[in-house]
C-alpha positions in Angstrom: -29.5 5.6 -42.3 -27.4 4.3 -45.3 -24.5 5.8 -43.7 -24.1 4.4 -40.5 -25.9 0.9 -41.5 -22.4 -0.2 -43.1 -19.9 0.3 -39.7 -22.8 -1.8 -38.0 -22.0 -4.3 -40.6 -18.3 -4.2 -40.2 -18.9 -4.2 -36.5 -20.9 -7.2 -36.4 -17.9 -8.8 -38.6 -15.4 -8.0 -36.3 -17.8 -9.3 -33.6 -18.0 -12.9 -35.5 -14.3 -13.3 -35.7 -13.9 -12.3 -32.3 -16.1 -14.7 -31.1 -14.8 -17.3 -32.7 -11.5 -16.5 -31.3 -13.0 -16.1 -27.8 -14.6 -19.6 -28.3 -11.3 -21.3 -29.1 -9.8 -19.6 -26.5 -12.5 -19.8 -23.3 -13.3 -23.7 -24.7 -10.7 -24.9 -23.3 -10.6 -22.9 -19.8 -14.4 -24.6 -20.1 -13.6 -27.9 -20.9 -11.0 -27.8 -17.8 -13.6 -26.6 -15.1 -16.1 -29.4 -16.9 -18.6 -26.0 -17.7 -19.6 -23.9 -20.7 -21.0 -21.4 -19.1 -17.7 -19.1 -19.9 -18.4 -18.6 -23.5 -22.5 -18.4 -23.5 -21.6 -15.4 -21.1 -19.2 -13.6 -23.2 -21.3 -14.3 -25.9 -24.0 -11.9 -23.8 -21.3 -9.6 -23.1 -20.6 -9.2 -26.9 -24.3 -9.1 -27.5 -25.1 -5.9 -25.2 -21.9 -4.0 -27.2 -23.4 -4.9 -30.2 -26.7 -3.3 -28.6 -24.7 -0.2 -27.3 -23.2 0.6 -30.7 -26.2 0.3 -32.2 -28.7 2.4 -30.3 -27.4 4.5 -28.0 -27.9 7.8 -28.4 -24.4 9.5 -27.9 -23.1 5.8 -29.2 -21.1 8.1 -31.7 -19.4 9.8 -28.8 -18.5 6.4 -27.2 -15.4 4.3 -28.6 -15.6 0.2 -28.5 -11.9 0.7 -26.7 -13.3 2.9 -23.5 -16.9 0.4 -23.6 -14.1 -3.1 -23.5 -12.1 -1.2 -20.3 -15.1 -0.4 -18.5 -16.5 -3.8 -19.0 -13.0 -5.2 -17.9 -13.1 -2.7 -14.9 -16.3 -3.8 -13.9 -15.3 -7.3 -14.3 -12.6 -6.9 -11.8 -14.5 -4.7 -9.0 -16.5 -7.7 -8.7 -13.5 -9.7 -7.5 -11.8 -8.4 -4.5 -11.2 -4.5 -3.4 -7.5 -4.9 -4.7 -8.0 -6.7 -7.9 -8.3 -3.8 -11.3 -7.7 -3.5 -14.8 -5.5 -0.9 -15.4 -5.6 1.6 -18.4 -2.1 2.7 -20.0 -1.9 5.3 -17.3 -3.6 3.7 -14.5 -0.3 1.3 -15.2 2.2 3.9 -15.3 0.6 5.3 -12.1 1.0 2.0 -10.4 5.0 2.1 -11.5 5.4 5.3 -10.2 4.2 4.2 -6.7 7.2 1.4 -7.0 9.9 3.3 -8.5 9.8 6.8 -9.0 7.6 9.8 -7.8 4.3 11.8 -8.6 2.3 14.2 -7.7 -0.4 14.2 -5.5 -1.0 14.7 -1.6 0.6 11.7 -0.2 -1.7 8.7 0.7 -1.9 4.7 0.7 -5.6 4.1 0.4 -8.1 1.5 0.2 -11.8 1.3 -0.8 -15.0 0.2 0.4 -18.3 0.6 -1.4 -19.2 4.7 -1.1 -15.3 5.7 0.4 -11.6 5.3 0.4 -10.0 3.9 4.1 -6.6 5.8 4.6 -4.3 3.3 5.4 -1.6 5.3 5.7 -0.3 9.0 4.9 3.6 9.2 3.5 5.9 11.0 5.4 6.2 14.5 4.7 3.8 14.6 2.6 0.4 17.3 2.3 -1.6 14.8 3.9 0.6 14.3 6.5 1.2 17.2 7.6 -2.1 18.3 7.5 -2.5 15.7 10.0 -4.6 13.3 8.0 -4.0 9.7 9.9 -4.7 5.8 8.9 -8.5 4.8 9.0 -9.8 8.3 8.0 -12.8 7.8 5.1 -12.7 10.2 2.6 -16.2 10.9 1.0 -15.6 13.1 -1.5 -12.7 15.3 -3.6 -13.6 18.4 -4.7 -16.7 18.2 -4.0 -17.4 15.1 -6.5 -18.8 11.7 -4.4 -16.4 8.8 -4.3 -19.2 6.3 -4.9 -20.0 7.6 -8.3 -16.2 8.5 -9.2 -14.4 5.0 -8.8 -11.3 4.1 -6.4 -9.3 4.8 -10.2 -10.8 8.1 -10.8 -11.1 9.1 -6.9 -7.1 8.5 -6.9 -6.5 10.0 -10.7 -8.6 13.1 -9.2 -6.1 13.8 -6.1 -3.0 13.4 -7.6 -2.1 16.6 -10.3 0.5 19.3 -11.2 2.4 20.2 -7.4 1.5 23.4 -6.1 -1.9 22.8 -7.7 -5.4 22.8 -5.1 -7.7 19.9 -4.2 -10.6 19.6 -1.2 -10.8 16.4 0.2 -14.1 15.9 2.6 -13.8 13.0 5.3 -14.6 11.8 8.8 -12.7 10.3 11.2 -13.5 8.6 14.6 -14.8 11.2 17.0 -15.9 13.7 14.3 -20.0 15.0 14.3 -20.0 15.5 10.6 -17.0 15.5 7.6 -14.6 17.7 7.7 -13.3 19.4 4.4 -10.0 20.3 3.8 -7.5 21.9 1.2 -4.6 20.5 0.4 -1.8 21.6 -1.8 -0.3 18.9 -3.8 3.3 18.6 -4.3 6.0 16.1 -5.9 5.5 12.9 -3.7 9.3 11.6 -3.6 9.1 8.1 -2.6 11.4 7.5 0.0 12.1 3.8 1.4 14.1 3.8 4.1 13.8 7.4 6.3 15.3 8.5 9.3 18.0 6.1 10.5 20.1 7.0 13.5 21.1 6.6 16.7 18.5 7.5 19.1 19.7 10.1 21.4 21.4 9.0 25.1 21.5 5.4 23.8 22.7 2.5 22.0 19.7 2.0 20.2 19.2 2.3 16.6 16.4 3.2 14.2 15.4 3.0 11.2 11.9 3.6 9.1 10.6 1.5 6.4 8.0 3.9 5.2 7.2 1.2 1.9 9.1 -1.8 0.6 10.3 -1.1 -3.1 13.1 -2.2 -5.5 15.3 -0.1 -3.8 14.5 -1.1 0.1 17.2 -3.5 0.4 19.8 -2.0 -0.5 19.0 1.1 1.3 18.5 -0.7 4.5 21.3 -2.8 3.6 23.4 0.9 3.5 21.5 2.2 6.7 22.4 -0.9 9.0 25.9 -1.2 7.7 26.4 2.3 8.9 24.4 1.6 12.1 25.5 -1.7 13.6 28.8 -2.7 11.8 30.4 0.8 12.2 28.4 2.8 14.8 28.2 -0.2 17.0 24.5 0.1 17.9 23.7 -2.5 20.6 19.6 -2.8 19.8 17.3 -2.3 16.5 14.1 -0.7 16.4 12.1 -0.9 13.0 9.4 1.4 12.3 7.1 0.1 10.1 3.8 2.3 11.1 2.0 3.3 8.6 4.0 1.3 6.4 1.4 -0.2 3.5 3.3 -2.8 2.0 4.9 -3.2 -1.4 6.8 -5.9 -2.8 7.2 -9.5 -1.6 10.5 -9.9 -2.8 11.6 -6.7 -1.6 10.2 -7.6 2.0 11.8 -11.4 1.7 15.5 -10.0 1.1 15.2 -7.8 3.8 14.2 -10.6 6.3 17.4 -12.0 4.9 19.6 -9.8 7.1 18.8 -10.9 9.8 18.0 -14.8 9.3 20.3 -18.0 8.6 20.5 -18.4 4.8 17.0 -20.8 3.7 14.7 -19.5 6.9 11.0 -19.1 6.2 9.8 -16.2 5.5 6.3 -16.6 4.2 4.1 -19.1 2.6 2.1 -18.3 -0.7 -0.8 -20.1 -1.3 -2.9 -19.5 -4.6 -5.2 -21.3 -6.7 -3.1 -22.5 -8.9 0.6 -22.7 -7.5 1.8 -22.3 -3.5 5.2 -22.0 -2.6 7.3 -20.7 0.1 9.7 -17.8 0.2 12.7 -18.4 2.2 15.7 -15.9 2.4 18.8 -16.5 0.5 21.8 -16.5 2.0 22.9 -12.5 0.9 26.3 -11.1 1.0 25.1 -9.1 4.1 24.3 -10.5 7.7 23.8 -7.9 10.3 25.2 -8.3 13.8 22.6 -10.1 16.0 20.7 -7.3 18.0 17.4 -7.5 19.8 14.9 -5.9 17.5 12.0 -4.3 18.1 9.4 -3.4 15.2 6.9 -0.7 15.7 3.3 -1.5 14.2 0.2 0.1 14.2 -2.9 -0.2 12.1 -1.7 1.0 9.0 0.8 -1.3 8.7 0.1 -3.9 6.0 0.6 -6.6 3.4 4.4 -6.4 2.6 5.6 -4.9 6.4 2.9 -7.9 8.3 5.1 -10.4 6.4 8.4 -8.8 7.9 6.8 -8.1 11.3 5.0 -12.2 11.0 8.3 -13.6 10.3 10.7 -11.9 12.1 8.2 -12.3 15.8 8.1 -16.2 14.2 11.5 -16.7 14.2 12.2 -15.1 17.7 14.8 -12.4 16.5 11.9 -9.6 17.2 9.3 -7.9 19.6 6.4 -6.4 18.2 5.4 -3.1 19.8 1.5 -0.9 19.2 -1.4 -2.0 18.6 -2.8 -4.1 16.1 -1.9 -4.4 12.4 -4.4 -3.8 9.5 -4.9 -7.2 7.8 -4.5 -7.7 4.2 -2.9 -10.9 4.0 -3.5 -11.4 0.1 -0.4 -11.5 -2.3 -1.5 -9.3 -6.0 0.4 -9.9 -9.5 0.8 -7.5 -12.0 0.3 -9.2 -15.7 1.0 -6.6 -18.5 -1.7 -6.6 -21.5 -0.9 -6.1 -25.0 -3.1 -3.3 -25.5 -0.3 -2.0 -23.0 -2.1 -1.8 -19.9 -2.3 -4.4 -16.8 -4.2 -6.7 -14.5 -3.7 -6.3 -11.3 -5.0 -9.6 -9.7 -5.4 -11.2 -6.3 -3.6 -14.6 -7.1 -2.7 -15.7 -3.8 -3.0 -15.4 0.3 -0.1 -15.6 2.5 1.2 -17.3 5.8 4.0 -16.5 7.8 3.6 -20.0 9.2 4.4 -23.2 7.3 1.3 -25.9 5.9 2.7 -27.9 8.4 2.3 -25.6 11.2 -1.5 -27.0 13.4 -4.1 -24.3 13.8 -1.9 -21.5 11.9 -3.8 -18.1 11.6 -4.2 -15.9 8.7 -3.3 -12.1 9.0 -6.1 -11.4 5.6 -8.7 -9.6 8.0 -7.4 -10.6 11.1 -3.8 -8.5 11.4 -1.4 -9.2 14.0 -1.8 -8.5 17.4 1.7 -7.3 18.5 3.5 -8.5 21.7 3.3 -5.0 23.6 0.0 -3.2 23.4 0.4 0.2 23.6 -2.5 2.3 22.9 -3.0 6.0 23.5 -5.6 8.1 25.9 -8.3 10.6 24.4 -5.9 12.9 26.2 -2.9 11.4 24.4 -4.9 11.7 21.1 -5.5 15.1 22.0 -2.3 16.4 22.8 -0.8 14.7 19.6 -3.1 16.8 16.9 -2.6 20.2 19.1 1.4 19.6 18.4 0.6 18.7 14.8 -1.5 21.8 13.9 1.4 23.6 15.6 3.8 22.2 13.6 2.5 22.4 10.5 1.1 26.2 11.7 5.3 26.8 12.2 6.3 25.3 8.8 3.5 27.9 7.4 5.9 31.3 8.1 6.9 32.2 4.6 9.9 34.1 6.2 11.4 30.7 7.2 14.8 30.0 4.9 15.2 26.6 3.9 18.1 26.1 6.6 15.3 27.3 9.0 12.5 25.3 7.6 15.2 21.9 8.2 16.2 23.0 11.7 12.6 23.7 12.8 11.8 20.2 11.6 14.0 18.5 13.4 13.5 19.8 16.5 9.7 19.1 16.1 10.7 15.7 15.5 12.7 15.3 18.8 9.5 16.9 20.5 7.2 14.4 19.0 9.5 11.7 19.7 9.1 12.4 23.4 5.3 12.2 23.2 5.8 8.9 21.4 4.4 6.1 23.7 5.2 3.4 21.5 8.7 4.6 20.3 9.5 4.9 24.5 8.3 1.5 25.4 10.5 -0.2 22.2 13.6 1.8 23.8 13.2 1.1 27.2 12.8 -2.8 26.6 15.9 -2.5 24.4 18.1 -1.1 26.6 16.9 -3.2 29.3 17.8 -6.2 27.5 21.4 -4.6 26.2 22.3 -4.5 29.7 20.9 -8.3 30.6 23.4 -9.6 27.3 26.4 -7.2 29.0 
């Protein structure tokens, strides 16, 4: 008894000075919202640690720092499905997704109560070729429930060593009961900007935005260099399907090629401070094409503001089928303890203030300016070529010249099947002829 009366002591110590800290510091945040509600509620906060230290059973098995995080986690869940405290490797995860590479089996994902939403699988990726696609819910990973695990955990859970195992169960539109599967993670190698060329028989070019990073800029600064200055192309196609989003800036620059120097771009209003985005005038200014940007439902956040403001300014036609909605802008502030907040601090516009009866994309999306959707047939006829592909890229006798070649001729295939892709290019070359 003796023994562990004296840490409660100290504890209760530390607990004064910290309060008194915490009262200096929250007074004011209460004086400004004319409340003191803030501090008698951290002083209940402190009051069930104290409690937890004190008599819980396995409190010896229980550190104060992993009690503060899950308070500060649960803090945050009550905020907004992209607001989080992250841990020291929660935040390096989060910097990997940005700048480097991990491993894992290669999706965007957001939550919702008992599941994770898909948003969007990465290209060439386990779940992609497995044939996972945007809006699938995914219930459970190796056989552990996603309600009690966490978004945190459910994500820390998929990713692991490459070549490593995990089971994912989820259900998809059209599906009697989940489905499990096994997927094999690997090294998830975040590419930008994917796949730029010329598209075949035509003066049409292409290019994929598959996430707006640091690096997106300059890489599609590269790709359209080589595309329209040199090749000549006479028509631009985006693709930003199943393109999740990233980073503002990123996304602003890029708008930048093809804008006059100080054009909107997006308005981004927050509690606190609002303020537009406009482009600035870079070296670069690509030849003025007719564009066309490919969207579907998991395109998101970062790649609605490029498809908002381009359609705004009338330099592009949007072609699918409705975009997913998350119109909300999230800062990154780093802790001293050496992890982060990730917090909802703003919405955004791709209209001005000053525009009457503007919409908001947050939960509403953009409806594009060709609809294209697909038959159940369509659907069909797409997943029987997928499992075929990804049966072909199975044959362990395949060299890796083989494995390339048998790619890209899949790719050509699929492109054929691709309604949306088809309608962009016929409207483009359409209206290349119209400008000759």
């Amino acid at each position: 008894m003796t023994r562990r009366s004296l840490p409660a002591y100290l504890f209760l110590a530390l607990l004064i000075v910290n309060l008194g800290i915490g009262y200096h510091v929250y007074s004011q945040e209460a004086k400004r919202t004319e409340s003191d509600d803030v501090f008698k509620q951290i002083d209940v906060m402190m009051e069930v640690l104290q409690q937890i230290r004190k008599f819980y059973v396995d409190g010896d098995n229980v550190s104060t720092k992993k009690l503060i995080e899950g308070a500060m986690r649960g803090m945050t869940s009550t905020l907004d499905p992209y607001s989080e405290y992250l841990g020291n490797q929660d935040f390096e995860n989060l910097q990997e997704e940005t700048e480097g590479e991990f491993g894992g089996i290669g999706i965007q994902v957001d939550y919702d109560k008992d599941h994770i939403i898909v948003i969007a699988p990465i290209d060439n990726t386990p779940a992609f070729n497995a044939g996972i696609q945007p809006g699938d819910q995914i219930y459970q990973v190796d056989g552990e429930d996603v309600a009690k695990l966490g978004v945190e955990n459910t994500i820390r859970k998929m990713r692991g060593k490459p070549g490593t195992k995990v089971v994912i169960t989820y259900m998809r539109e059209g599906f009697d009961e989940p489905q499990s599967l096994e997927l094999t993670r690997a090294l998830i190698p975040i590419e930008s900007v994917t796949k730029a060329k010329i598209i075949p028989d035509t003066k049409i070019a292409y290019v994929r935005i598959t996430q707006f990073m640091e690096k997106t800029p300059n890489e599609l600064e590269e790709h359209l260099t080589e595309l329209l200055d040199k090749q000549k192309a006479k028509g631009l196609i985006i693709d930003l399907r199943n393109n999740p989003g990233g980073l503002v800036k990123s996304v602003v620059e890029c708008c930048g090629y093809f804008l006059p120097p100080k054009s909107f771009v997006v308005s981004v209003e927050g509690r606190l401070e609002s303020y537009e985005e406009t482009t600035k005038g870079k070296k670069y200014q690509a030849p003025k094409v007719p564009i066309a940007i490919l969207v579907n439902e998991g395109t998101a956040s970062a790649a609605e503001i490029m498809s908002g403001c381009l359609r705004e300014h009338g330099r592009a036609k949007l072609f699918g089928i409705k975009t997913f909605g998350k119109g909300s802008v999230q800062s990154v502030i780093d802790m001293r303890n050496g992890g982060a907040l990730k917090l909802t601090i703003a919405h955004y516009f791709v209209q001005p203030k000053d525009v009457p009866n503007r919409k908001t994309i947050h939960k509403n999306g953009i409806e594009p300016d060709q609809v294209i959707t697909l038959t159940p047939d369509e659907i069909h006829d797409f997943e029987v070529f997928d499992q075929e592909w990804t049966k072909a890229r199975e044959n362990k006798d395949l060299t890796d010249a083989q494995r390339i070649k048998l790619d890209e001729e899949f790719r050509i295939k699929r492109e054929k099947l691709d309604k949306t892709l088809n309608s962009a290019i016929k409207e483009l070359t359409e209206k290349t002829k119209e400008d000759n």
